[in-house]
TORPA-4810 file (N, C-alpha, C, O; in nm, 3 decimals):
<nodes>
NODE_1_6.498_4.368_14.467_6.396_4.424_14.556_6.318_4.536_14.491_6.212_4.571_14.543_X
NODE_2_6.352_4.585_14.403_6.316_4.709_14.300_6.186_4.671_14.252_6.097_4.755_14.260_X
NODE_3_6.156_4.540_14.195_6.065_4.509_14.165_5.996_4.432_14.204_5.934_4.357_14.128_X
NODE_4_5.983_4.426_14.374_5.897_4.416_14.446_5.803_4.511_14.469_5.681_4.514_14.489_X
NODE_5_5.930_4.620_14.458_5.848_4.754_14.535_5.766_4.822_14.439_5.690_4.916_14.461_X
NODE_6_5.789_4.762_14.327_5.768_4.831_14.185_5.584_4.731_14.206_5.475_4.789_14.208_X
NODE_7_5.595_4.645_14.213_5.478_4.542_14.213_5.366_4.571_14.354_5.245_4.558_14.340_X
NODE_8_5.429_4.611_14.485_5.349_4.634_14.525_5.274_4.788_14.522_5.168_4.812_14.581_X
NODE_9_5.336_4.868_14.456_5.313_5.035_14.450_5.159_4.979_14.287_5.050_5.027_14.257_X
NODE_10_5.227_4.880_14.239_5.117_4.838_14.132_4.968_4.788_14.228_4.851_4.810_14.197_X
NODE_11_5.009_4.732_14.321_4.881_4.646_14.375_4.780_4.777_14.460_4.662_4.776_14.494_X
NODE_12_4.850_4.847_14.468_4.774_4.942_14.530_4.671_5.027_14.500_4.564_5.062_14.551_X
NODE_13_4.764_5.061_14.358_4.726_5.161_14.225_4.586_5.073_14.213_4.480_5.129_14.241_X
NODE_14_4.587_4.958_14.178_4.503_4.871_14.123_4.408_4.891_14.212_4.314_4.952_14.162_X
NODE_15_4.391_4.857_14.349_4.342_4.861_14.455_4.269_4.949_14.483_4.182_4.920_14.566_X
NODE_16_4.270_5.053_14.443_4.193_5.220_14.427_4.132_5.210_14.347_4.011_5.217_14.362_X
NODE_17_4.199_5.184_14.201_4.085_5.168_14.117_3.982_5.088_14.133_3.872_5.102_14.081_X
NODE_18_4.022_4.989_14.217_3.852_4.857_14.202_3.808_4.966_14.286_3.698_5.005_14.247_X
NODE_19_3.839_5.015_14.361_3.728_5.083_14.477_3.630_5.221_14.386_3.528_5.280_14.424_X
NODE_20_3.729_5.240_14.228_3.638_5.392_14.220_3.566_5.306_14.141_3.453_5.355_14.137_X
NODE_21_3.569_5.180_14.059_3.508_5.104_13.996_3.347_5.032_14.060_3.236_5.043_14.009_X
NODE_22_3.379_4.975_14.157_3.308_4.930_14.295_3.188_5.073_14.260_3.080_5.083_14.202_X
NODE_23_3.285_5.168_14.333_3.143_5.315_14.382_3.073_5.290_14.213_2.950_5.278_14.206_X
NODE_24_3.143_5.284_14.101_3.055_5.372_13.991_2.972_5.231_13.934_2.910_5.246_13.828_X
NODE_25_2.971_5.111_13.993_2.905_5.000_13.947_2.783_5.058_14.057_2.673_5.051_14.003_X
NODE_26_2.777_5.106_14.176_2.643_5.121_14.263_2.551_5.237_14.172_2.428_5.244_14.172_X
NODE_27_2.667_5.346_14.075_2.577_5.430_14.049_2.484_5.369_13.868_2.384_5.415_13.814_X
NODE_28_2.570_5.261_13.827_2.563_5.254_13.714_2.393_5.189_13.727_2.341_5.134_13.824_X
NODE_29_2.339_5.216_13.599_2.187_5.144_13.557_2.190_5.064_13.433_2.224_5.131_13.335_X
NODE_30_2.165_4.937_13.408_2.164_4.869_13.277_2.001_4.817_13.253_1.952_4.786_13.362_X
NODE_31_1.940_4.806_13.181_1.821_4.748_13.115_1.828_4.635_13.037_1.901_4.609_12.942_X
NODE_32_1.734_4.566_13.094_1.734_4.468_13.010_1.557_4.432_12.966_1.466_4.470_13.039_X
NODE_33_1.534_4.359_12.845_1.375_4.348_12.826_1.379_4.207_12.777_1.473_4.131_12.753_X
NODE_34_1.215_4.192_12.768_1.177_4.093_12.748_0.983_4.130_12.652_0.927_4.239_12.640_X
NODE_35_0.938_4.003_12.608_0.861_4.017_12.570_0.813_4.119_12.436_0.697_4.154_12.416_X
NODE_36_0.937_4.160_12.346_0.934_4.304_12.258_0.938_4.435_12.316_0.885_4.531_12.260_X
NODE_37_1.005_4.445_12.439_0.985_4.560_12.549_0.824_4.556_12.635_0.778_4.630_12.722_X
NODE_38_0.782_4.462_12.580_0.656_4.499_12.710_0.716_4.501_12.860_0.663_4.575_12.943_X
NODE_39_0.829_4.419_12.897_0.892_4.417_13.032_1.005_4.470_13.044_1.091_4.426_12.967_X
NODE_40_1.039_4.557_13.122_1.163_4.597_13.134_1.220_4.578_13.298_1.133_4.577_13.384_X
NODE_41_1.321_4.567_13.328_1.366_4.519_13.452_1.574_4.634_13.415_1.665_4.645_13.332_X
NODE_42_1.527_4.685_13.552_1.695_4.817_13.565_1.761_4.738_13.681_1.692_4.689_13.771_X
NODE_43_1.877_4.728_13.678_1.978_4.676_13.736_2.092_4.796_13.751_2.135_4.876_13.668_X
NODE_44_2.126_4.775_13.903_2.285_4.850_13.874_2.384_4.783_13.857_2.371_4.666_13.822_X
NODE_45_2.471_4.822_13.871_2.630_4.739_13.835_2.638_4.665_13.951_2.759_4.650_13.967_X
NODE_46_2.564_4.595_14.069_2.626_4.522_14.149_2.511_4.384_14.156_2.509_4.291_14.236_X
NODE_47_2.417_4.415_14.035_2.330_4.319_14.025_2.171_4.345_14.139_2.105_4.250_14.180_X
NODE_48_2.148_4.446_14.162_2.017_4.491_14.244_1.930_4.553_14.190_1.946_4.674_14.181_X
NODE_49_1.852_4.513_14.155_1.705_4.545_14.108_1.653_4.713_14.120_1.627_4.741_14.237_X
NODE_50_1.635_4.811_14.037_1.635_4.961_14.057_1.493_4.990_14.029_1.424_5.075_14.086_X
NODE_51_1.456_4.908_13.932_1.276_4.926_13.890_1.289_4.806_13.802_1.380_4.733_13.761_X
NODE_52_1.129_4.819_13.789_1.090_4.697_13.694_0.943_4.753_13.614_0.851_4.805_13.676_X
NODE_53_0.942_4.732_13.478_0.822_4.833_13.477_0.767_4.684_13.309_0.825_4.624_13.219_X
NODE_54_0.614_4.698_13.371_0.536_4.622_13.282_0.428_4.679_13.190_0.347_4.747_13.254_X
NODE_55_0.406_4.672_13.077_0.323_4.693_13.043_0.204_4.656_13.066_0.195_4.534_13.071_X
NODE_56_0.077_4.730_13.088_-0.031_4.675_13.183_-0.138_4.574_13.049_-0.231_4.498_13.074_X
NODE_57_-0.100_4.598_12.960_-0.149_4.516_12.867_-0.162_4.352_12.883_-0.259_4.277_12.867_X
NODE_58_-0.025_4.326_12.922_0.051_4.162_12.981_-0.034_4.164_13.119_-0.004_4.068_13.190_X
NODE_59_-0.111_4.229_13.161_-0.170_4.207_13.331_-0.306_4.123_13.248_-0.375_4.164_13.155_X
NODE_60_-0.312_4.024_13.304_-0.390_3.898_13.309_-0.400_3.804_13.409_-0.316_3.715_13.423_X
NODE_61_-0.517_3.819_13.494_-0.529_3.706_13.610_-0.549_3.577_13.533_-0.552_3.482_13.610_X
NODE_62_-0.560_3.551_13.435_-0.583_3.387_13.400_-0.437_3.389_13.327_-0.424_3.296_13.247_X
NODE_63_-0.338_3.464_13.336_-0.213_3.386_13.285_-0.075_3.471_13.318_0.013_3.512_13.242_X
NODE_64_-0.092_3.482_13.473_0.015_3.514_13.507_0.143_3.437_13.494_0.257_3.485_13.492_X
NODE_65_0.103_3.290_13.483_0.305_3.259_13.450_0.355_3.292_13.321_0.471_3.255_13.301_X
NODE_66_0.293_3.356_13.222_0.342_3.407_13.089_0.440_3.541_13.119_0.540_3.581_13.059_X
NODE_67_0.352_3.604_13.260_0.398_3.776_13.298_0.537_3.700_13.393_0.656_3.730_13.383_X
NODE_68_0.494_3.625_13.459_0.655_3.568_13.515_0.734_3.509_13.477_0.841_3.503_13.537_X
NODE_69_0.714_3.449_13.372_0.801_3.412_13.270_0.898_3.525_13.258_1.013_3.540_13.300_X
NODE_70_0.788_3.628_13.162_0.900_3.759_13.088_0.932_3.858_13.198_0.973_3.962_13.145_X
NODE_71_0.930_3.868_13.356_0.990_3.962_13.419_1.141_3.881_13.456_1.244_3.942_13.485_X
NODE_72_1.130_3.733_13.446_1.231_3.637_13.503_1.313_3.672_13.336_1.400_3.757_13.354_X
NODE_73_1.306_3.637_13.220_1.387_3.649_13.136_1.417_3.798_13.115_1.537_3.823_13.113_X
NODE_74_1.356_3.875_13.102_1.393_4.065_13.150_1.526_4.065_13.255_1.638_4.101_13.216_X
NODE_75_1.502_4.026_13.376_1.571_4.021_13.471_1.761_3.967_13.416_1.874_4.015_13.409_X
NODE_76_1.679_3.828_13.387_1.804_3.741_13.343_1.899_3.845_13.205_2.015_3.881_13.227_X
NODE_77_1.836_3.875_13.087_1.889_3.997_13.011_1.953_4.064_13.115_2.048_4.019_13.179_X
NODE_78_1.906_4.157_13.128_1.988_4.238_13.219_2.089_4.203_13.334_2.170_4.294_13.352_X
NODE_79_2.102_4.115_13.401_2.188_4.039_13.480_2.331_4.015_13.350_2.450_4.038_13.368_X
NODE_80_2.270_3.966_13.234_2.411_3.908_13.165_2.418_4.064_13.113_2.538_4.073_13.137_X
NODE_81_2.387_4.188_13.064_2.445_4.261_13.039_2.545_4.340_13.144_2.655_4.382_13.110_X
NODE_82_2.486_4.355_13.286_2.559_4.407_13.377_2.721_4.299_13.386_2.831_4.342_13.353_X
NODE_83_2.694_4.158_13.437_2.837_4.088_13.377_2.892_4.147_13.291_2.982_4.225_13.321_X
NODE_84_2.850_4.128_13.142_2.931_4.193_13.030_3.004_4.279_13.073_3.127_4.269_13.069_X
NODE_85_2.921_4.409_13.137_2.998_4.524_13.163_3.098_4.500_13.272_3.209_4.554_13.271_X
NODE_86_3.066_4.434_13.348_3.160_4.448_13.433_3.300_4.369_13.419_3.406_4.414_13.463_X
NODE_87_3.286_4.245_13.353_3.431_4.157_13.332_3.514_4.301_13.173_3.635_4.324_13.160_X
NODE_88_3.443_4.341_13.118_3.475_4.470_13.043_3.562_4.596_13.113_3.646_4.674_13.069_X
NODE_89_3.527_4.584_13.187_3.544_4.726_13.319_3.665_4.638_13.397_3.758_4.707_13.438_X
NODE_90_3.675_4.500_13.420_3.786_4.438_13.503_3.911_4.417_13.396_4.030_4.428_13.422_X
NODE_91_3.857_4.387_13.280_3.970_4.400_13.185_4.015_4.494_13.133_4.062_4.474_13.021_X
NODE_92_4.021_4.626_13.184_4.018_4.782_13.154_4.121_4.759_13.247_4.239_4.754_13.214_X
NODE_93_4.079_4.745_13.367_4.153_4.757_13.515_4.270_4.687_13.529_4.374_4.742_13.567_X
NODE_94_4.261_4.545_13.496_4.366_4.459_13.509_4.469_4.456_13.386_4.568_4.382_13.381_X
NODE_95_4.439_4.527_13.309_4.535_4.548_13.189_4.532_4.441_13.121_4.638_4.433_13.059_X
NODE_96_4.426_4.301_13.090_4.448_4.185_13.019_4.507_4.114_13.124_4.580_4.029_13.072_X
NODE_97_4.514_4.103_13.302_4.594_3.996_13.324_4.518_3.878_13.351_4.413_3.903_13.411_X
NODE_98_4.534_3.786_13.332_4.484_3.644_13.316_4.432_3.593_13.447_4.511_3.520_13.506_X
NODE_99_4.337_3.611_13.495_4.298_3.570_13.655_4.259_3.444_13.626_4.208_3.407_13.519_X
NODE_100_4.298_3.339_13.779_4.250_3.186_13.739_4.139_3.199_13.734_4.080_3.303_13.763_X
NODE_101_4.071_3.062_13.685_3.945_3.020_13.688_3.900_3.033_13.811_3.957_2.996_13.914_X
NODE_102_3.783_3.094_13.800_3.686_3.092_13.957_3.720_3.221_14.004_3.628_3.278_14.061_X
NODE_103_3.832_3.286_13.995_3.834_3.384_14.071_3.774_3.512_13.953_3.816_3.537_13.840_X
NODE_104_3.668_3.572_14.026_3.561_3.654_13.955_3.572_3.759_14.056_3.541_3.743_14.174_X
NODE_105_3.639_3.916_13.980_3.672_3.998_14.065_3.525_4.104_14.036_3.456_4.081_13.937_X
NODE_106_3.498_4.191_14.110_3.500_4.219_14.203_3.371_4.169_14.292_3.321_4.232_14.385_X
NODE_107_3.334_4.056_14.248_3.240_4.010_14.362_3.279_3.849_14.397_3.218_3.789_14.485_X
</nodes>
C-alpha cells in the first residue's frame, strides 16, 4: 500500500505542476515568420493569436493570395514552434514517461 500512496502523492505533485505550466503557457509569446520576416504572426503557449504584423510593402490589391499565403505559413511556423515547446515543457514534467499514442497532454 506504500506505494500506492507513494504514486498518488506523485499524481498530485504532477498535477500542480501542469497547472503552473498551463498559467505560464497563457503568459508565454513565440514568433514565427514567413516570407524573409516580411510576416510575422505571435502566438502564446496555448496556440492564440497575440499580434500579427506585415510589412506594408507585401500590401497589394492585385495579389492578395501571395499576403495569405505568408500570414497562413507565419501562423503555421509558429503553431509548430509553440508544440515544440510545449511537448519539451511536458517532457520536463513527466520525467520521460511514455504517454500512449493520442493522448497529447495538456490540451
Amino acid at each position: 500500500m506504500k506505494n500506492l500512496g507513494q504514486m498518488m502523492k506523485q499524481a498530485q505533485q504532477m498535477q500542480s505542476k501542469m497547472a503552473e505550466m498551463q498559467e505560464g503557457l497563457e503568459a508565454l509569446e513565440i514568433s514565427g515568420g514567413s516570407g524573409a520576416g516580411l510576416v510575422s504572426v505571435t502566438l502564446n503557449g496555448k496556440g492564440e493569436m497575440r499580434a500579427l504584423k506585415i510589412d506594408p510593402s507585401l500590401v497589394n490589391p492585385d495579389d492578395v493570395e501571395m499576403l495569405e499565403d505568408l500570414v497562413a505559413a507565419a501562423f503555421n511556423d509558429a503553431k509548430a514552434k509553440v508544440e515544440a515547446h510545449v511537448q519539451e515543457e511536458m517532457a520536463k514534467l513527466t520525467g520521460g514517461l511514455n504517454l500512449p499514442p493520442g493522448m497529447n497532454l495538456p490540451f
